[in-house]
Steps between C-alpha positions, in 0.01 A plus 500: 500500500208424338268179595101369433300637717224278600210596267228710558245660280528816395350783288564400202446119569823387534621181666833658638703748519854576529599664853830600695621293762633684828837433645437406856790727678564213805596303197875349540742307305569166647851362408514163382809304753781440297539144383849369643770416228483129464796313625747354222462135509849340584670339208581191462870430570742350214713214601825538337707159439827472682819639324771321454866641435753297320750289725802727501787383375847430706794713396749331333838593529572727218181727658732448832789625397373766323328600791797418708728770262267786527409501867777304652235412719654352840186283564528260193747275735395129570160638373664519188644197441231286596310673225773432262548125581130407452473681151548303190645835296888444404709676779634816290754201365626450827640185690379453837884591593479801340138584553621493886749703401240763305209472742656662805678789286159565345363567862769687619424854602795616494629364155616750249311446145600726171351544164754416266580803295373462087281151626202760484390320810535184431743365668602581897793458717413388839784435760534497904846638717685150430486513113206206437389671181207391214371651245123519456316513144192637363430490138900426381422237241664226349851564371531425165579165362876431545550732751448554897505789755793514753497700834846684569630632837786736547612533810579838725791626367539306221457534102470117432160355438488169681213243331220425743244219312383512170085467422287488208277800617163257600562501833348719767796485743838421406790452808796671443766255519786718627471758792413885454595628811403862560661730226543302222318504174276259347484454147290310240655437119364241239776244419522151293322198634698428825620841557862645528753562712535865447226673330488538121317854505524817776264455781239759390238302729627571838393536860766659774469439877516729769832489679 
């Protein structure tokens, strides 16, 4: 390194002149500390407002029986109906004489329910040990104008159809009017407004019970 040297004359008259500074060997290298990483300040926290869910809504008794079919949960019980008397949905087109008659069925664990063969689904036997038997609907639809659906049982051992209630296919339960003990078939035709006494057409919708 190079540096002024303090002046001073010299031969040829010069103020200064340029000379070599010596590295002083006890020299050292001092370390600066090292600064400490400066602390994050804490942020600032964000109130959220409180959420509020929408009031849930009380089953009504088509949800209930629905439920009831598929599960034949035993639990439903009194539980049940106290859910279905304080809902202002229609009953399934029940009376409270049948509904009384439905609700317990519904619950029953050990109650027997069949898919109807050709209702794609939409319509299912469901019957306990003694014979109480409905029919349960999903999707049927309206039968057309002039005409209604009637339920059919034929009993063990026997080729006769026997009429069991006639509907117009709104409903979401529908008692069966006659008895289907265990072993007899349950079928649906569509007849003339009022139904039949024997059907019309060959039961081609049909459910058949256990023996």
């Amino acid at each position: 390194m190079w540096l002024d040297s303090p002046r001073a004359a010299g031969p040829s008259g010069d103020a200064s002149i340029l000379a070599p500074v010596a590295h002083s060997p006890s020299a050292k290298l001092v370390s600066l500390p090292e600064q400490a990483p400066r602390e994050a300040s804490p942020a600032s926290p964000v109130v959220l407002p409180a959420l509020e869910l929408p009031r849930a809504r009380r089953p009504g008794w088509p949800m209930l029986a629905s439920l009831a079919i598929a599960t034949g949960l035993v639990a439903l019980g009194l539980g049940a109906w106290a859910i279905v008397s304080g809902v202002d949905d229609d009953a399934g087109g029940l009376g409270g004489a049948q509904l009384d008659r439905a609700l317990p069925l519904l619950t029953a664990p050990g109650a027997e329910r069949v898919v109807l063969t050709g209702s794609v689904g939409r319509i299912v036997l469901v019957a306990d040990r003694d014979g109480t038997a409905l029919l349960s609907l999903a999707g049927l639809g309206s039968a057309p104008e002039g005409h209604d659906y009637e339920a059919w049982v034929v009993p063990p051992g026997s080729a006769t159809p026997l009429p069991a209630g006639t509907f117009d296919g709104d409903e979401r339960i529908v008692m069966l009017t006659r008895p289907a003990p265990p072993g007899s078939r349950v079928g649906v035709t569509l007849e003339a407004n009022g139904g039949a006494d024997r059907p019309t057409r060959p039961l081609r919708v049909v459910a058949e019970r256990a023996p």
